[in-house]
N, C-alpha and C positions, 0 to 999 in steps of 0.2 A: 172431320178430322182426317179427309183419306191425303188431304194435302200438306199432311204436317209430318215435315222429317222427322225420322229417329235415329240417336246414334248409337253404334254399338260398341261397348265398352268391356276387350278381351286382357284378361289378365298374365303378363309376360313373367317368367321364371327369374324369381332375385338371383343374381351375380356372387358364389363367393369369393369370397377372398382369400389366397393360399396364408396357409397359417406358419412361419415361418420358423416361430418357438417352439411350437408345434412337433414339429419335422426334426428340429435340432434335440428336444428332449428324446424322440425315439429313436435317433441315434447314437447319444451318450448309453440311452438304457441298452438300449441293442448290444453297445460296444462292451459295459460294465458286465452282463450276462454273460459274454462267449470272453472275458480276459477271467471272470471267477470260477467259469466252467474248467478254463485251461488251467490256472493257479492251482486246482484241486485235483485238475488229472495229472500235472506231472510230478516230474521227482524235484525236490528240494535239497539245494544246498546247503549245508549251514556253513559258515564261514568265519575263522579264528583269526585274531590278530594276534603277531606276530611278536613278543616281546624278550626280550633280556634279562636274564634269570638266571640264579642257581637252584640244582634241586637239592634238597635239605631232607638226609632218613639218617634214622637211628641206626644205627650201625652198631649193638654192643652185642659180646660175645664172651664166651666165659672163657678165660686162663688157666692154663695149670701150671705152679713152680717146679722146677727141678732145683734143686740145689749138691751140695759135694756134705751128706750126713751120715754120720754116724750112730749110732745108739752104743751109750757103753752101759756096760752090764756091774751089777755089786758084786764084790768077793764074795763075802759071806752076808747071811742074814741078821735083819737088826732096822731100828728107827733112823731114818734118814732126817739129817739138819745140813739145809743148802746155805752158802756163804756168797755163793754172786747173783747177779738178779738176770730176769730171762732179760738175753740179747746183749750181755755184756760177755768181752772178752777176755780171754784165759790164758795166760803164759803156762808152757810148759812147764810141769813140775809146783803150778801155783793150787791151794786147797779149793774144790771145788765145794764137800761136801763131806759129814762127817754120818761113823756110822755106830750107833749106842745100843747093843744087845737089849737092855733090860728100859733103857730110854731114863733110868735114874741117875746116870752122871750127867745126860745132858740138862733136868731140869734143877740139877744142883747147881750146876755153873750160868744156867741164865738167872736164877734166883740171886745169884752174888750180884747181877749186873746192875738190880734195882729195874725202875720205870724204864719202856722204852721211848725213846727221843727221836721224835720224826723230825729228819732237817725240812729245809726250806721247799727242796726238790721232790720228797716226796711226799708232803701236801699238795704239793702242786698236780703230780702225778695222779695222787686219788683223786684230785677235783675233777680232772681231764676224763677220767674213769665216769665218774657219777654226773658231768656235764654230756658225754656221749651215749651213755645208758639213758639219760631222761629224751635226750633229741629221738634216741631210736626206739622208746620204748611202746610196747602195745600190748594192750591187755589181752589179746589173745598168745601172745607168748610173756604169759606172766612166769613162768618158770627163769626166765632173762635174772629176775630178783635175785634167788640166788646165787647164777653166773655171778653176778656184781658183787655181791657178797665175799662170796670166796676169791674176788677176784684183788677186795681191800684187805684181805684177812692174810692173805700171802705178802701182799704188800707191805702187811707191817712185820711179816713172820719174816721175812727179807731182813727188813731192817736190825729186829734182834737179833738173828745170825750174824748181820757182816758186826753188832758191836761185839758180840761172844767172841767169833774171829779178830777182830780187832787187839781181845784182851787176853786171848787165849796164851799166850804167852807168861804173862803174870797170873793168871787163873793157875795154868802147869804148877810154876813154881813155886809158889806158896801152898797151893792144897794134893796136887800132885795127880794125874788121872791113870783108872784104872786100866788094864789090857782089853778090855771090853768095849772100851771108846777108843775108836781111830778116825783121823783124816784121812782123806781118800785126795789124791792130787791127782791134774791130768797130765798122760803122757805125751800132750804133742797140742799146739794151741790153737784156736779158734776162737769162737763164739757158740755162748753154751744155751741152752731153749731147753722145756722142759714139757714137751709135749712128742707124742707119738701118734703115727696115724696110719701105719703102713706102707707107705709111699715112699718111705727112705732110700730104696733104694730102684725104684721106679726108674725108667731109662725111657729116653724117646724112642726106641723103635714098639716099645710095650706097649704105647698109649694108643688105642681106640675111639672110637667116637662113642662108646659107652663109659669111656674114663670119663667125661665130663657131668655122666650123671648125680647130680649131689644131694640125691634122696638118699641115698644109704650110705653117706660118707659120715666118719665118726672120727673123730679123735680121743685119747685117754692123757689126763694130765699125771705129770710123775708126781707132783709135788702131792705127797698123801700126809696124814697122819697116823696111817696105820702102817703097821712090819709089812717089812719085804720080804721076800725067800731068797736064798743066793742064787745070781745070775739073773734076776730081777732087774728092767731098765730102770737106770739110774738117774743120766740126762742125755739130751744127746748136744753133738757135737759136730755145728760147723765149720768146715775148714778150708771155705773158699771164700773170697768175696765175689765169683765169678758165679752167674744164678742164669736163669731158662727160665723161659716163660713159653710155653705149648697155647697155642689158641687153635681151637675149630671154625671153621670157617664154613659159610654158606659156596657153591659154585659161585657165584656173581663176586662174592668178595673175594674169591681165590685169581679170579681173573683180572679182575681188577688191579689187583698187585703183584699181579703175575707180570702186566706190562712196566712196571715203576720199579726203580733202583731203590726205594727205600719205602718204609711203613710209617704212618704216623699215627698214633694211635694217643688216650690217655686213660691211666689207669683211675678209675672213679671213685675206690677208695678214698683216695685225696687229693684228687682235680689234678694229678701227676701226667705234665704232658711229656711225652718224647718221641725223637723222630730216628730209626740206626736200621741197619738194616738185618733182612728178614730171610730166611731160607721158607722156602715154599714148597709142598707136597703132599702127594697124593697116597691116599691109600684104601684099596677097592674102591668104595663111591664117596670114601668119606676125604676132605680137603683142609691142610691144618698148615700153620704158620709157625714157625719157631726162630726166635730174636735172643741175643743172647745178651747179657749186660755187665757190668762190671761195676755196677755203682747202684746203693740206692737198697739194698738186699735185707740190710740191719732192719729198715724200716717194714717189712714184707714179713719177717722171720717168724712171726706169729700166724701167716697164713699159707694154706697149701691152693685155693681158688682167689683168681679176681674177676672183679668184672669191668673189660675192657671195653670201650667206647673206640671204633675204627673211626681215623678221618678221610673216608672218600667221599663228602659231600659237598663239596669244594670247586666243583665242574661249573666255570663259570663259562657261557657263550647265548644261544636262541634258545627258547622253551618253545616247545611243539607238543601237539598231542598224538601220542602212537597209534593212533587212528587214522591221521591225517599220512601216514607215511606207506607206499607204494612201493611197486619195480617199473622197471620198464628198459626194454630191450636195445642193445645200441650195436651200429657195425664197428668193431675194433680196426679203424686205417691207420696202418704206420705212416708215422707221424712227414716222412720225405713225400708222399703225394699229395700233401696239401699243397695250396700255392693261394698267391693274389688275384682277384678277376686285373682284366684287360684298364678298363675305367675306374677301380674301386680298390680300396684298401679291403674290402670284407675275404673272408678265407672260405676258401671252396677246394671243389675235388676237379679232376677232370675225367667227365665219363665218355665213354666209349657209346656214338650215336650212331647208329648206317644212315649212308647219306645214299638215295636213291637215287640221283642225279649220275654219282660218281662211282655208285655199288661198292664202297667204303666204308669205312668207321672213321668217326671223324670224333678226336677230342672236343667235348661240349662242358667249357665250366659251367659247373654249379653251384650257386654259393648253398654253404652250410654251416650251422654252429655247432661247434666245439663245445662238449656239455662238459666232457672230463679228458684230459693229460696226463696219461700216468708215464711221462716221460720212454714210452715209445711209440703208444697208441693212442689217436685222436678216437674221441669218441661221437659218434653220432646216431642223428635217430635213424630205429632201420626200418619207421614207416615210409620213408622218402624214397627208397628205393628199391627193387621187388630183388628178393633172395636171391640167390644164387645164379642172377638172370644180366646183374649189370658188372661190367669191368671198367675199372678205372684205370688210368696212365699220369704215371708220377712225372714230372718236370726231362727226367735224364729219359723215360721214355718206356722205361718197365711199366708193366701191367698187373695187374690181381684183380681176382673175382671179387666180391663184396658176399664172405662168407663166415668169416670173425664175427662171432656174436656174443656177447657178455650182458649183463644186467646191471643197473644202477638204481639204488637206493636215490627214495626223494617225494617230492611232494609236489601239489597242483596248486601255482601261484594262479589268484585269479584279480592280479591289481587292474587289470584292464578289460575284464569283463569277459573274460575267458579264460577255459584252462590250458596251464602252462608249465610244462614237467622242468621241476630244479630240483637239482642234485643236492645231497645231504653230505654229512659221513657225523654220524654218533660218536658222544662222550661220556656221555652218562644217561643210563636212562632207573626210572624206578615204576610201578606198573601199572600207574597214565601216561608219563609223560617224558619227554625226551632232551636233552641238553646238545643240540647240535653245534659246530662251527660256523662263528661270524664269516670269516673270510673266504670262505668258499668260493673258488669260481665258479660262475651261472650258479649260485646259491641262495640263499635266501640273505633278508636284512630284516634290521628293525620296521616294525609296524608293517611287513608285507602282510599282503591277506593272502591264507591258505583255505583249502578246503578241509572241513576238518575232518570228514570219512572221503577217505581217497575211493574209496568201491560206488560213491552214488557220483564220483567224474565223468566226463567224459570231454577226454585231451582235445584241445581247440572248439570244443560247442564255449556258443554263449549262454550266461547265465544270467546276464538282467534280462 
């Protein structure tokens, strides 16, 4: 066997092959790691769209009436029988109301009169009565009951006076009345109410901002069944049609119509709108409105408080959120050293360069945007150029430092994927949100995107 070849058979290392999905999936993961890592370390925007809106608040506030009253007083003592009804008016010298010592001559001559006869008007009246009582009524002011009560009971005791009155005449004459029963006439005309409350003769420099409180406000009505003592009120007696109305105001509301030539307000009594205008003022910390009117009084005569509904919500332009709104610093350049560049329409300044060539200052436009024009001074931003370091040369050839500095209100547009300081100017605001101007130049528009906390900006980074 020593002549029998043998062959030797070594075994060679397989070949891989580079794995190319491989390599690509460690790179998406790689990439997805370090963009969640960054997503979670840095600060986040949130970003509001921009829309077209009114802000809408309640604005109501409580009234106080002044009016031109009297209170008049009995001669002497005795049962009182009234002959006009409240809020009707009174000619001079015409019976108001009659006055019976012992109260037995008045129940002899309503007894002549027979049944009393309610006309048309004042069924009508009591229904309006007992249809307002049920809308407002609540069994935690169940005592309202007998309000209404005595409120029909007069109603009809109205009515048999004005017939007693009516007949009194032929009542006199045939049966003839004692000296113990008189009519009482007024001396001077108005409109007659028959309620007291203190306030008669209340004046606008009196009223405080605790006159509005109407926990401990009371009224007494005159119209009794029981004797009076002389000089006891009788009824009293309107004698203007000219009325005041005091409102208290919030600061916000004071300012508000502080800027406007007239109020418009409605009194919610009776969905009563009106628009006239308003004397406004101040006293110590407290802010009140006083309007004055000439119409409209008869129907109030019954109240000394309303509750008025202000209309300032009405601010129609941009909704923003007061969050989203910032400063930011601008140089104030009179408006004669702007100019055009050489090749462009765009507006620029011209500053003042040293030319080392020529060991000079050489005028060097550069362009800049105008954020605000308050018709003297162009505004710009004053990170463009360093404080009190660069000078500028106007057209004719004069110079100034760039050391005007002011502040403008505004916000960080970021429609292009960075932030972008535009100018606001406020109309209304309530306390999220802000009612700015459409037209604003370098302002905002519909559907711009803002930032909605102007503090987590930062003016020209990008934000995708």
């Amino acid at each position: 066997m020593a002549g029998k070849n043998t062959k030797k058979i070594s075994r060679f290392k397989k070949r891989r092959d580079l794995n190319i999905g491989l390599i690509i999936f460690l790179f998406v993961f790689i990439y997805l790691i370090i963009y969640i890592c960054l997503y979670f370390t840095k600060d986040h925007l949130s970003i509001y769209e921009v829309q077209a809106d009114t802000l809408a608040k309640d604005d109501i506030v409580t009234g106080i009436i002044l009016r031109e009253e009297e209170v008049v007083y009995t001669p002497r003592a005795g049962y009182l029988n009234y002959y006009l009804s409240d809020g009707e008016r009174v000619a001079k010298n015409h019976a108001v109301y009659s006055i019976d010592e012992s109260r037995d001559t008045y129940d002899r001559l309503t007894a002549d009169l027979g049944s009393v006869i309610l006309t048309d008007s004042d069924i009508a009246s009591i229904q309006d009565m007992i249809f307002s009582f049920q809308q407002d009524f609540s069994s935690v002011n169940y005592g309202d009951v007998y309000d209404i009560k005595d409120d029909i009971m007069i109603q009809i005791q109205e009515r048999l006076d004005l017939n007693l009155l009516e007949n009194l005449t032929d009542i006199r004459d045939s049966t003839g009345l004692p000296s113990s029963f008189e009519i009482i006439s007024s001396d001077k005309s108005g409109i007659v109410t028959y309620y007291i409350d203190g306030y008669e003769e209340l004046t606008q420099d009196e009223i405080a901002g605790t006159s509005f409180e109407t926990e401990a406000y009371s009224r007494t009505s005159l119209r009794s069944s029981e004797i009076k003592e002389s000089g006891s009120p009788a009824y009293k007696l309107i004698t203007s049609e000219n009325w005041q109305i005091i409102m208290k105001l919030t600061e916000e509301q004071y300012l508000y119509f502080l800027e406007r030539s007239s109020m418009s307000f409605t009194i919610l009594d009776d969905e009563r709108e009106l628009t006239c205008e308003a004397e406004l003022y101040q006293k110590g910390t407290d802010y009140f409105a006083s309007v004055i009117l000439d119409r409209y009084m008869i129907q109030y005569i019954d109240k000394r408080f309303l509750k008025i509904e202000l209309a300032i919500n009405a601010e129609e332009g941009l909704k923003i959120p007061l969050t989203s709104i910032t400063e930011k610093e601008f140089y104030m350049v009179p408006l004669k050293y702007f100019t055009k560049g050489g090749d462009s329409d765009e507006d620029g300044i011209l500053v003042e360069i040293y030319d080392e060539e020529t060991a000079q200052m050489i005028p060097t436009f550069y362009a800049v945007e105008i954020y605000y024009n308050d018709g003297t001074y162009g505004y710009i931003d004053a990170n463009e150029f360093e404080f009190g370091k660069t000078r500028i040369s106007a057209p004719d050839g004069e110079q100034m430092q760039l050391n005007l500095v002011d502040t403008l209100e505004g916000v960080y547009n970021v429609n292009n994927g960075y932030a972008v300081f535009r100018r606001i100017e406020r109309m209304y605001e309530n306390e999220d949100y802000c009612i700015v101007r459409k037209d604003t130049e370098n302002g905002l528009a519909v559907y711009d995107q803002i930032v909605l906390d102007a503090e987590t900006a930062v003016e020209e980074a990008i934000i995708y």
